[in-house]
C-alpha positions in Angstrom: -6.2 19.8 -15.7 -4.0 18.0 -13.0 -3.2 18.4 -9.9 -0.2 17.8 -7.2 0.3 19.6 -3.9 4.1 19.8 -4.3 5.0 19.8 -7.9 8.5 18.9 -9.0 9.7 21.1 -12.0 9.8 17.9 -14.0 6.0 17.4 -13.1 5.2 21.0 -14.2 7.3 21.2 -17.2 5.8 17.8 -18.8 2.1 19.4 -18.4 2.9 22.4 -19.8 4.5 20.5 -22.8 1.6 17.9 -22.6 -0.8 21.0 -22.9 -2.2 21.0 -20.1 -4.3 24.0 -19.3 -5.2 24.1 -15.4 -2.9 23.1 -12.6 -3.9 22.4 -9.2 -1.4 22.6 -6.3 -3.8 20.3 -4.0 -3.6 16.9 -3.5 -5.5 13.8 -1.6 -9.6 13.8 -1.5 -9.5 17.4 -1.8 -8.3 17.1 -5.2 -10.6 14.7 -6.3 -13.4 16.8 -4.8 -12.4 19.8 -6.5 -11.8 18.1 -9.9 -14.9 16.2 -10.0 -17.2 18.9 -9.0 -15.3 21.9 -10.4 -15.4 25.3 -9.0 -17.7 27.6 -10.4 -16.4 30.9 -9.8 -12.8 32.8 -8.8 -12.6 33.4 -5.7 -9.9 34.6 -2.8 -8.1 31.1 -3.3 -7.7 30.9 -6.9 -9.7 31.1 -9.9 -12.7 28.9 -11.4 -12.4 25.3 -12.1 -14.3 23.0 -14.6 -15.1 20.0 -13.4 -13.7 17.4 -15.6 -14.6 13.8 -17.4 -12.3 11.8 -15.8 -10.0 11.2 -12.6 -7.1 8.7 -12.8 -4.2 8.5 -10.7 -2.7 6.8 -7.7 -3.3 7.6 -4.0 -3.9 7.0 -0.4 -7.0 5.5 1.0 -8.5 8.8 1.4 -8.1 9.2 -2.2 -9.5 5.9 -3.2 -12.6 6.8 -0.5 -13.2 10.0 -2.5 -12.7 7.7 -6.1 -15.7 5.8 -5.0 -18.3 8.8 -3.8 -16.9 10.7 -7.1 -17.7 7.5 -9.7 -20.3 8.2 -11.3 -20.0 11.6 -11.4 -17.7 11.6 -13.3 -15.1 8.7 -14.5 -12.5 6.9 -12.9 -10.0 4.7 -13.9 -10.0 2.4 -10.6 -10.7 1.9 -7.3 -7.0 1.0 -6.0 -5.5 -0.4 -3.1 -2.3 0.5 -1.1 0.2 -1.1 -3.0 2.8 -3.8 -1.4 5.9 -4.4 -3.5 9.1 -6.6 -3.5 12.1 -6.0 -5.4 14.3 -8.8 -5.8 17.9 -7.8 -7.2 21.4 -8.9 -6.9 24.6 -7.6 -8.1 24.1 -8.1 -11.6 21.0 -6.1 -11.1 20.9 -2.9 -13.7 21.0 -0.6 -10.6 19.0 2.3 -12.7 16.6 0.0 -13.1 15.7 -0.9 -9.9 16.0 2.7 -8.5 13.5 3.5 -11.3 11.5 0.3 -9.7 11.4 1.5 -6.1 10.6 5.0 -7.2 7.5 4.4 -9.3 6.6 3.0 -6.0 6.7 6.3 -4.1 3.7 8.1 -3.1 
């Protein structure tokens, strides 16, 4: 399972190819909550959810908060921190490159 509250069709089309078999359109420490604990039964909002082995992914410090109550539970790849980054480029500079760069960056 994996989850994003805004899914690009990019984002959906790799996890359908990558098999994934649950999709969550939640994101933040409601995620995590949902996808350590699972959800035992349908219900008006959407349909059961297993709670799963382990949660990896960037996020806010909201998500790092719920990362740290979660571990434990269940796995987790690592208690992150907001990331600061510099991109140094000049004109010979691949520009594709350094979009690709800034946007890996994005959150």
């Amino acid at each position: 399972a994996l989850s994003s509250p805004h899914p690009a069709l990019i984002t959906l089309a790799a996890a359908y190819i990558a098999g994934a078999d649950l999709f969550l359109k939640i994101g933040g420490a409601q995620a995590i909550s949902t996808m350590a604990y699972g959800i035992e039964k349908d219900n008006e909002f959407g349909p059961a959810v297993p709670r799963c082995d382990t949660i990896v992914g960037p996020g806010n410090k909201w998500v790092t908060a719920a990362k740290s109550i979660v571990q434990g539970y269940c796995g987790i790849d690592m208690l992150a921190g907001p990331s600061e980054v510099l991109v140094i480029a000049d004109e010979t500079a691949n520009a594709e490159v350094v979009a690709a760069d800034l946007i890996a960056q994005a959150e």
